[in-house]
TORTIPA-398306 format. One line per field, with one value per residue (C-alpha): residue number from 1; chain; x, y negated, z. Coordinates in steps of 0.1 Angstrom, whole numbers, plus 5000, padded with zeros to 4 digits. Each point is the difference from the previous one (the first is absolute). Example, Ala and Ser with C-alpha at 12.3 -4.5 7.8 and 13.67 -1.06 7.14 Angstrom:
BEGIN
num c(1/2)
cadena c(A/A)
X c(5123/5014)
Y c(5045/4966)
Z c(5078/4993)
//
This chain:
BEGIN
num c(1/2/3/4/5/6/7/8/9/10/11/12/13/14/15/16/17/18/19/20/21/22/23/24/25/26/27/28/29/30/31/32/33/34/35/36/37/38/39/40/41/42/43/44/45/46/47/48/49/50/51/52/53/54/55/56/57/58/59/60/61/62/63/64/65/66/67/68/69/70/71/72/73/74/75/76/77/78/79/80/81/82/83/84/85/86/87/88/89/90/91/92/93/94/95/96/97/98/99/100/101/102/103/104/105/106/107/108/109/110/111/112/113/114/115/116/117/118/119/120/121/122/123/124/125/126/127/128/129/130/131/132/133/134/135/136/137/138/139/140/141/142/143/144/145/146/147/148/149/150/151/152/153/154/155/156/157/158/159/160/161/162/163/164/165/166/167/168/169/170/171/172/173/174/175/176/177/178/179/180/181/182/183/184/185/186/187/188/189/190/191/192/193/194/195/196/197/198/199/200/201/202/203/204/205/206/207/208/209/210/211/212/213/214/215/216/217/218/219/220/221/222/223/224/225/226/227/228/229/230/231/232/233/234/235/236/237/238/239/240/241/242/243/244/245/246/247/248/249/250/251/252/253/254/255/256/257/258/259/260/261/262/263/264/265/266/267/268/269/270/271/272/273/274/275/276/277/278/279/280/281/282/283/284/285/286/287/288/289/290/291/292/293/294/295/296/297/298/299/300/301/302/303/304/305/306/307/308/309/310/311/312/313/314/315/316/317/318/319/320/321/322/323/324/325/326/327/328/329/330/331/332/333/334/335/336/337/338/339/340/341/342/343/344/345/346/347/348/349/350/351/352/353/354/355/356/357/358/359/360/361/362/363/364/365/366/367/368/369/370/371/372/373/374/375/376/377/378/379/380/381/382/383/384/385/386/387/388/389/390/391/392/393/394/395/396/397/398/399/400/401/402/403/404/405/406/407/408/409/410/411/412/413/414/415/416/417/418/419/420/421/422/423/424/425/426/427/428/429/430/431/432/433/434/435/436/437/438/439/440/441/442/443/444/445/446/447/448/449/450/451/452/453/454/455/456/457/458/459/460/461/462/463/464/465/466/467/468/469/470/471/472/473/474/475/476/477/478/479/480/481/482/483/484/485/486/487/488/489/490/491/492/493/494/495/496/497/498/499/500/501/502/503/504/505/506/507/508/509/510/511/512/513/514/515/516/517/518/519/520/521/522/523/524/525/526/527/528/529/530/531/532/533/534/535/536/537/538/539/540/541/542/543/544/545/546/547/548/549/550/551/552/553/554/555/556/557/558/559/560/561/562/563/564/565/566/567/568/569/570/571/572/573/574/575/576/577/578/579/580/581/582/583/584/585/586/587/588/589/590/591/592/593/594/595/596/597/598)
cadena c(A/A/A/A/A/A/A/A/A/A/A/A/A/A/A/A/A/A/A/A/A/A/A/A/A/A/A/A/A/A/A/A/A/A/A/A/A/A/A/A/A/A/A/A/A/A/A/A/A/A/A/A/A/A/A/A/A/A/A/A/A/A/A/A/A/A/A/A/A/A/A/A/A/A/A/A/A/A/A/A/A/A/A/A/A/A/A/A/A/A/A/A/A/A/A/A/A/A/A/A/A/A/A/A/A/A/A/A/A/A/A/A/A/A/A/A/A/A/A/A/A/A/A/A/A/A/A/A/A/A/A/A/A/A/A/A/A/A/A/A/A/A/A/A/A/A/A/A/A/A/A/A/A/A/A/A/A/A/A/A/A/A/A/A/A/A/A/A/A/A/A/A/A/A/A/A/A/A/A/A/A/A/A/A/A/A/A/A/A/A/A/A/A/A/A/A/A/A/A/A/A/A/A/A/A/A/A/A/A/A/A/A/A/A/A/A/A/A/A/A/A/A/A/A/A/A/A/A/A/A/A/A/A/A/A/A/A/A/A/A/A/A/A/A/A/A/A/A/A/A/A/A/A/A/A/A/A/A/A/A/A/A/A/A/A/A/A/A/A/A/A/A/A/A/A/A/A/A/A/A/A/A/A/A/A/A/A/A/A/A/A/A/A/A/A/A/A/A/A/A/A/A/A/A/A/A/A/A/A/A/A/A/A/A/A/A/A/A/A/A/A/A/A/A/A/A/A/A/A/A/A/A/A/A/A/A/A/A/A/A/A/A/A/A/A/A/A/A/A/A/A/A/A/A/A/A/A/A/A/A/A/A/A/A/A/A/A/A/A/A/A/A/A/A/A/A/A/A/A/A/A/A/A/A/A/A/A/A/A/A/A/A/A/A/A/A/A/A/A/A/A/A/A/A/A/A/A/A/A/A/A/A/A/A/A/A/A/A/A/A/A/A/A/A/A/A/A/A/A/A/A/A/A/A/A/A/A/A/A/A/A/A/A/A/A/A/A/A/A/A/A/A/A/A/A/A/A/A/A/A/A/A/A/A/A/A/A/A/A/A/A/A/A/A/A/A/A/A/A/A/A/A/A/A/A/A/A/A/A/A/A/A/A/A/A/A/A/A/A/A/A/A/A/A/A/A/A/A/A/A/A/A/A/A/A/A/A/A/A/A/A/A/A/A/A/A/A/A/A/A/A/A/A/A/A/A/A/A/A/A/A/A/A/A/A/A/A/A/A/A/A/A/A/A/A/A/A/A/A/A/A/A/A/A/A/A/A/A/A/A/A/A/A/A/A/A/A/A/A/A/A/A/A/A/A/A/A/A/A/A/A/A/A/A/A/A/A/A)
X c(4674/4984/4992/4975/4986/4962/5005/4996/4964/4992/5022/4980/5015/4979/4975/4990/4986/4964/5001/4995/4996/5028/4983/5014/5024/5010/5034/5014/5029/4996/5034/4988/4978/5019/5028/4974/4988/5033/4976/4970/5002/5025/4997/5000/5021/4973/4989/5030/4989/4960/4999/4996/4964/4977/5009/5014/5009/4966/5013/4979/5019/4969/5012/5038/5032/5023/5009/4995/5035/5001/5007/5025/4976/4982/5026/5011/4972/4995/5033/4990/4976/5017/5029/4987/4979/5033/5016/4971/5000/5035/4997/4972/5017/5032/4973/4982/5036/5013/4971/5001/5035/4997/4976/5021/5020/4982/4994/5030/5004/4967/4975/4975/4976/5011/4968/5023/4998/4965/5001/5037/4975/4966/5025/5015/4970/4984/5026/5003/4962/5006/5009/4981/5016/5028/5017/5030/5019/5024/5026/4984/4976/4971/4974/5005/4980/4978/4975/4975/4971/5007/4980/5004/5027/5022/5013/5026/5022/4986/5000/5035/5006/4999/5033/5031/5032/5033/5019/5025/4973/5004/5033/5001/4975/5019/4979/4974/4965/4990/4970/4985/4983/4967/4981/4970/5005/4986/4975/4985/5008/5022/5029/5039/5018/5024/5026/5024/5021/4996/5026/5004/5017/5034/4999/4988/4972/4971/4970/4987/4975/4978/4974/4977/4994/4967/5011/4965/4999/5036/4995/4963/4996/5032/4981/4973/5020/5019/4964/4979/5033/5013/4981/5025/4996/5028/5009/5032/5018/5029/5035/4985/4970/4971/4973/5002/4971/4978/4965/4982/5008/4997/5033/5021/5018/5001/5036/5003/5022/4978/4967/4977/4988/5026/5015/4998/5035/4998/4994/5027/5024/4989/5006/5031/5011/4982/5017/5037/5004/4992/4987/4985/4968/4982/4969/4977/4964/4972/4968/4978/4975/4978/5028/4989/5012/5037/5019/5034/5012/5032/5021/5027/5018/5031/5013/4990/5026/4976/5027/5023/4994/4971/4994/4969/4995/4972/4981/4981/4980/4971/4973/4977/4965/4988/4964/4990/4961/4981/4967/4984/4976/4975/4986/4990/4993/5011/4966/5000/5036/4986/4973/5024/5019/4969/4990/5036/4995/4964/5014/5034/4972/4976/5034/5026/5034/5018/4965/5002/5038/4995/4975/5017/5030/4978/5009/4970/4977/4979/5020/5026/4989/5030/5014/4974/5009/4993/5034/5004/5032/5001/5004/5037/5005/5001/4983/4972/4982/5017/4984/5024/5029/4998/5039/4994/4975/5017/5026/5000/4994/4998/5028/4991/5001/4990/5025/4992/5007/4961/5007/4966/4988/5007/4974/4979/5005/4988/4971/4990/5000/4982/4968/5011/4998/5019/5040/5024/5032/5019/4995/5009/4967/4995/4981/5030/5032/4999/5011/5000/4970/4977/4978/4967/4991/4977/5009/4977/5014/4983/5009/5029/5024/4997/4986/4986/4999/5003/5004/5000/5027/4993/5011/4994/5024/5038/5015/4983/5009/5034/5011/5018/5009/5032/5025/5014/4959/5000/5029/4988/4970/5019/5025/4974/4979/5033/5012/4968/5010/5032/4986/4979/5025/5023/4971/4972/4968/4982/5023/4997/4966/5006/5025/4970/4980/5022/5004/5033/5015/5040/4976/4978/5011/4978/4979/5000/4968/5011/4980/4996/4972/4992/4995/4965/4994/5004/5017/5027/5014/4991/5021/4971/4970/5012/4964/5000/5018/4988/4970/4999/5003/4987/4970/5010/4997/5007/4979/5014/4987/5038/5008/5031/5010/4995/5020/5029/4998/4999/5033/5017/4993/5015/5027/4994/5004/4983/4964/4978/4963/4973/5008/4977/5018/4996/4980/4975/5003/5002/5015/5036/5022/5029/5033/5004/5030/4995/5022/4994/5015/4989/4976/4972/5007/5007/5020/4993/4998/4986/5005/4971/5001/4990)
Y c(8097/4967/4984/5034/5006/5000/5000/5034/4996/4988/5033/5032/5022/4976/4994/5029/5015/5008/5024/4974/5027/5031/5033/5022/5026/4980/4995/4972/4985/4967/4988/5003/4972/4979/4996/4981/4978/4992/4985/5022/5028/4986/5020/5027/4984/4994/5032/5007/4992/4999/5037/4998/4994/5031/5030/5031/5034/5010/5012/4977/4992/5009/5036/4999/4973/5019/4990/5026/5013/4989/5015/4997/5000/4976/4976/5003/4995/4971/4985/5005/4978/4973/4997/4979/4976/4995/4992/4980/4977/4995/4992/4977/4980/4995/4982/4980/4986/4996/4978/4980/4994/4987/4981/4982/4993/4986/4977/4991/4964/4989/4974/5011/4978/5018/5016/5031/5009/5008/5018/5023/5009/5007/5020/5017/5010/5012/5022/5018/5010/5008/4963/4980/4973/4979/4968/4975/4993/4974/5004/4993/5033/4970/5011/4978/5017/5029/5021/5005/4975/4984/5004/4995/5023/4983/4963/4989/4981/5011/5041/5019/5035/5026/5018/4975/5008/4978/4990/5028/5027/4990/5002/5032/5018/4986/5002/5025/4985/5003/5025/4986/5023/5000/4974/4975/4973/4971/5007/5019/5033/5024/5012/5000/4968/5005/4969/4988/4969/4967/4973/4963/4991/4998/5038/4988/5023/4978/5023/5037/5017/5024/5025/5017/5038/5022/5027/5013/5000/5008/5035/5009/5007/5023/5016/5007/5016/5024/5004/5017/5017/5018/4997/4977/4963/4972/4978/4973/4985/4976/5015/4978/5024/4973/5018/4979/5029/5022/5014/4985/4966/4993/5019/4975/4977/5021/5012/5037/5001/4970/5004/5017/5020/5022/5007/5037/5021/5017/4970/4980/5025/5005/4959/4999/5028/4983/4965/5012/5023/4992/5028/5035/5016/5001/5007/4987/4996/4972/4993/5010/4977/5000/4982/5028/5030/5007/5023/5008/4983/5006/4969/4999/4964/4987/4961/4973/4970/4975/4972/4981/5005/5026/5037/5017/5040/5011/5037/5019/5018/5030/4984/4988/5002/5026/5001/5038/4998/4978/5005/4972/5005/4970/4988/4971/4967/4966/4990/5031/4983/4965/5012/5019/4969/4979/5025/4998/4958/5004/5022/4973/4975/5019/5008/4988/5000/5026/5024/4992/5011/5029/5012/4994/5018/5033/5027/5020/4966/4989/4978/5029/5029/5015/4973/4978/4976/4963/4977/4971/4974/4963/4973/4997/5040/5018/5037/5000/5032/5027/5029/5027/4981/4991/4997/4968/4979/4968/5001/4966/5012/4970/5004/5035/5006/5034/5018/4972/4970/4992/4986/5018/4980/4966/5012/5014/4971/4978/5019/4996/4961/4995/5019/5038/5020/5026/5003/5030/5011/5033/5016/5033/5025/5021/5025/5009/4998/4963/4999/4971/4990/4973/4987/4975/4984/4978/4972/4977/4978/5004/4963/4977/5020/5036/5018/5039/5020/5037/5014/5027/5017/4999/5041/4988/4973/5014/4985/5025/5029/5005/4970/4970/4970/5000/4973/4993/4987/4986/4981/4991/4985/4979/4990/4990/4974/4986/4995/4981/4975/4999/4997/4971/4978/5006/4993/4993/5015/4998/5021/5026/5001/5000/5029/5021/4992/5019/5036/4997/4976/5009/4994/5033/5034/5030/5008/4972/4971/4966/4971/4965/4979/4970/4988/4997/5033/4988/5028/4986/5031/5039/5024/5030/4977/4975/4988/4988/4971/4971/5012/4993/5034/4994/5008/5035/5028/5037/5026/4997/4965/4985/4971/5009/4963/4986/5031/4994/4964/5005/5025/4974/4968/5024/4997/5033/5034/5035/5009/5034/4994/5013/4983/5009/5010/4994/5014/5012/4976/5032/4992/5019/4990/4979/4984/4964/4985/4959/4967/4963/4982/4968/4986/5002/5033/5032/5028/5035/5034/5037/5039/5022/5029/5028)
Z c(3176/5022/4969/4984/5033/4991/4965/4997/5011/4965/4985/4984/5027/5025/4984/4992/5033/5001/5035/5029/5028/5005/5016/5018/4987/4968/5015/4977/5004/5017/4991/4962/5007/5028/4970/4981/5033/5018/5025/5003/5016/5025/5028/5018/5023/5024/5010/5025/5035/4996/4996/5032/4998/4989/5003/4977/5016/5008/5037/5027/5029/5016/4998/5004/5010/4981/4965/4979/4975/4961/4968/4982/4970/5012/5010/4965/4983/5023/4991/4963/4998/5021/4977/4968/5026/5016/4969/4984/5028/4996/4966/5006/5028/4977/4975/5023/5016/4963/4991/5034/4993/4962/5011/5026/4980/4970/5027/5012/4999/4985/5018/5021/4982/4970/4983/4991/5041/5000/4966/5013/5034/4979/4978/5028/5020/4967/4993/5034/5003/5038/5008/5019/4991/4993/5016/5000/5037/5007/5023/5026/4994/4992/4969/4973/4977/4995/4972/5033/5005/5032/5028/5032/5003/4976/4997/4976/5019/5033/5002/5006/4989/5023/4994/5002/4985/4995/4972/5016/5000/4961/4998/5018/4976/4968/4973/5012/5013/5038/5011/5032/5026/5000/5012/5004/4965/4996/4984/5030/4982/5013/4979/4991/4981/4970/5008/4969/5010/4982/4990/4990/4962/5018/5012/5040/5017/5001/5012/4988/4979/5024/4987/5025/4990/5009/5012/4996/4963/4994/5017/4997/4963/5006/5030/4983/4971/5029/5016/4969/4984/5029/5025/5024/5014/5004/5025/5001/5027/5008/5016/5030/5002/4985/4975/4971/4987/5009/4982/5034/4995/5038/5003/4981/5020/5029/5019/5001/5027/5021/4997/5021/4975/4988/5035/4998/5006/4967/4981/5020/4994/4964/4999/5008/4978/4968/5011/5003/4974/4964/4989/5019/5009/5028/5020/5031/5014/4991/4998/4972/4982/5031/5017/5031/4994/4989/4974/4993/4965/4979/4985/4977/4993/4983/4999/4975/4997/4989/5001/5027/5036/4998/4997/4996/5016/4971/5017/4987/5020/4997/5018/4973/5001/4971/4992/5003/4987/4979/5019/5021/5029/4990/4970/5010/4968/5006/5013/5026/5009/5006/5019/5023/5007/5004/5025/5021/4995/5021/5024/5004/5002/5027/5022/5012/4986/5021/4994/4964/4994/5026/4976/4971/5013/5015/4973/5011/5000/4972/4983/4990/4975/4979/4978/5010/5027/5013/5005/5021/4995/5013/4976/5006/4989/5032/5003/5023/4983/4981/5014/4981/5006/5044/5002/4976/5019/5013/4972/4976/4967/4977/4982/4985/4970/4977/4977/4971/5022/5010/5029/5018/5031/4982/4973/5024/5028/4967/4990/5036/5001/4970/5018/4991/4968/4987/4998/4984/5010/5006/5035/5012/5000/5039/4981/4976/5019/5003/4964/4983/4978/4985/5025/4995/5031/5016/5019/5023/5030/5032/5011/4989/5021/4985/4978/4987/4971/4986/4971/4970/4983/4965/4989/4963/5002/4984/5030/5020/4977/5008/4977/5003/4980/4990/5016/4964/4992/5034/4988/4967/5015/5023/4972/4979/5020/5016/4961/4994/5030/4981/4971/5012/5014/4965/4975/5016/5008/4971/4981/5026/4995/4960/5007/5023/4975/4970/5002/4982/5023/5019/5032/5000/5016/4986/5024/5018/4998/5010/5005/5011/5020/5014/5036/4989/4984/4966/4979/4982/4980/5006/4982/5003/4996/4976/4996/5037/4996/5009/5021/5034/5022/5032/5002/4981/5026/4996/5011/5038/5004/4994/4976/4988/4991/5038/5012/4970/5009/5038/4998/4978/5026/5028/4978/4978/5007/4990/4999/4987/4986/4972/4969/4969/4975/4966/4972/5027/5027/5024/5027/5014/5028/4992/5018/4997/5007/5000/5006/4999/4965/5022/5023/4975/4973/5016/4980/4998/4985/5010/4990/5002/5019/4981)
//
């Protein structure tokens, strides 16, 4: 079963999917396609604790401190659609362990100078798409080697992993793979590690094989799938109480039964039921979007056994934000937007800071109308203006990513530095339940400490039509460009670019575009404009003033990552919005490949 695990990306059955984006009410099977990606949809897992974030019974705690009694309907309708997520993730964790643990030991007893260690981790990581990456320890917990490109957080020789277990934490689990608690890696990403044990050629423990997980894109695709079906959102958490997800990203990582936050009686008690019992329902007061006002939500959970030492509480809970009307209260163009924002910049400029945010912040000021709003964040991520959103302001945001892994205020933060310009992302919309949808904003920094923007949701955009791209593409996409890194280290780059050149080749994934670039802009290969290929890029913009090669190539230097932009499509050059997902092959060529949303 290890040794077919992608293959079947290359079957008819696979291939031949043409929908990237599931609406709601089609109510397929997501274990139909999960069979076919033992990796991709991988989990729901996450949702467990973070429901704890919006809100879902409609009932403000404005208006009452009583919870309000639950049907038995709706419990069971509830528990309904908990109950394949529950066993997806299952599924997909008893994959991701299987191919840790083949991989350890292909590698038992070969060198660590060994070319075939690099090529067992770029396998590895490329076949479980929600890796960050992949490393070797010795037995003193030391990094020996890694796929990551090092940076300041990682040494070979130097850095030490940031879970330790013994040869008799080995011995203990037997011939299972260890699942850490989640935690800061060292990559400066937060996650959970997949641990195998390694040994010499005579049988002796000689170090491990570690494999840090993101938790964010092992349960968002899977939230998103609960979200538009039925109507419910996810959130996971450890038996010890730690979110390992939420759909607010700010959530994960946080102690339900510790933090200030989530010190109400209801959800304490509610806490302590999810914790020690493996399965129930449940309900209790939080705040809604706002983060003011509170509501009374309704969870379901059962237990996830992703492998030794861990279990996961998955809930499901009714607090999802559902978008109720398609009208918007501005119709404002992108110039209209960049005016706006130049506007708030001379008023930041003409005040002083604390004047500046104040205003930014007054829901009955200027700088507010509907969906159209002016947000401040310091160069380091932290809110300073989110006028809709007041229970958010001090909180550190960097790390946030959207439901396809964009990771928001590092695009935006980006933007910023390079002068402003325009950035895309997925944002909850005030004026429509603060559901999420497509958003174009503007971005200018006030000085080299913080910066303002606002934006436009884009109603025409499929993302905000109450559609979603599938995890399975989301997968593919990742798959893809991570096979192409493989790919490059097996046979070289320039038959990867020979195999993005041919239509035919085992590399392409209907639907799917890849690509490849140089650090200069030079387009090496382009699988939808073939006749690109060997121009330089750069100084191609789109109609919102963005070279899409300096933003590809930027993303790829921060080590790569996922990115929306306008991308003329051929035979007409018109332009649609696409998602990019992009990694370096090497210092110099940079990898990628996008799906257009339409």
């Amino acid at each position: 079963m290890i040794k077919s695990f992608r293959k079947t990306r290359t079957d008819a059955p696979y291939g031949k999917r043409r929908k990237l984006f599931k609406e709601r009410g089609h109510h397929q099977n997501p274990g139909e396609k999960m069979t076919r990606h033992v990796i991709s949809g991988v989990s729901i897992i996450a949702l467990l604790l973070f429901c704890i974030c919006t809100s879902g019974c409609v009932i403000s705690a404005q208006n009452t401190t009583e919870l309000q009694p639950v049907s038995a309907e709706h419990i069971s309708e509830m528990d309904a659609a908990l109950y394949p997520l529950t066993h997806l993730i299952t599924k997909e964790m008893e994959q991701a362990c299987c191919l840790v643990w083949k991989t350890a030991r292909d590698l038992d007893g070969v060198p660590i100078d060994d070319p075939k260690v690099e090529l067992a981790l770029l396998k590895l990581r490329r076949d479980i798409p929600f890796s960050f990456e992949a490393g070797l320890f010795d037995t003193n917990n030391t990094l020996i080697a890694s796929t990551e490109d090092l940076s300041q957080t990682m040494e070979i020789g130097v850095s030490k992993a940031t879970t330790h277990y013994t040869k008799e934490d080995y011995q203990a689990a037997g011939s299972q793979c260890i699942i850490s608690g989640y935690s800061r890696l060292l990559n400066n990403e937060s996650g959970i590690v997949i641990t195998a044990p390694l040994y010499d050629a005579e049988g002796t423990f000689n170090g491990t094989l570690r494999v840090g997980i993101n938790t964010w894109a092992l349960f968002a695709g899977l939230n998103e799938y609960v979200r538009h079906i039925y109507g419910y959102t996810l959130w996971v958490a450890q038996n010890d109480g730690i979110v390992i997800y939420d759909k607010d990203s700010q959530e994960i990582g946080k102690n339900i039964f510790t933090d200030s936050l989530y010190q109400s009686d209801t959800l304490q008690n509610a806490a302590k039921i999810i914790i020690d019992s493996s399965s129930g329902n449940v309900s209790y007061l939080f705040y809604d979007s706002t983060w003011v006002d509170m509501i009374q939500i309704n969870a379901v959970w059962d237990t996830v056994y992703p492998g030794y030492g861990m279990e996961w509480r998955m809930v499901v809970t009714d607090n999802a934000e559902v978008k109720t009307t398609n009208e918007t209260k501005t119709n404002l163009t992108i110039e209209d937007l960049k005016s706006f924002v130049e506007k708030a910049y001379v008023y930041a400029q003409t005040h002083t800071k604390e004047e500046a945010l104040n205003a930014f912040n007054d829901q009955e000021g200027e700088f507010v109308n509907g969906e159209q709003y002016i947000f401040a964040y310091s160069m380091d991520g932290e809110v300073l203006a989110l006028p809709y959103q007041p229970g958010l302001i001090g909180e550190d945001r960097f790390f946030m990513e959207d439901p396809n892994g964009v990771k928001v205020l590092h695009r935006v933060i980006a933007r910023a530095k390079q002068g402003g310009g325009y950035v895309c992302y997925l944002y909850p919309n005030p004026d429509h339940d603060f559901a999420q949808e497509f958003k174009l904003s503007y971005v200018m920094p006030v000085d080299d400490t913080w910066l303002i923007g606002s934006g436009i949701y884009i109603q025409e955009n499929p993302l905000s039509q109450d559609q979603y791209i599938s995890w399975t593409e989301h997968e593919d996409l990742t798959y893809q460009v991570r096979n192409m890194q493989y790919l490059a280290k097996t046979e070289g780059i320039e038959s990867v670019i020979e195999m993005i050149k041919d239509p035919n080749s085992e590399l392409q994934i209907e639907g799917l575009y890849p690509f490849a670039v140089t650090e200069n802009g030079i387009d090496l290969a382009d699988a939808m404009n073939p006749e690109m290929a060997g121009t330089n890029q750069l100084g191609m913009i789109n109609s919102l003033g963005m070279s899409i090669a300096r933003e590809v190539i930027s993303l790829a230097q921060a080590g790569g990552g996922w990115m929306y932009c306008l991308w003329g499509i051929p035979p007409s050059n018109e332009e649609q919005y696409v998602l990019i997902y992009v990694e370096p092959a090497n210092a110099s060529v940079y990898l990628g490949s996008l799906i257009i949303l339409e």
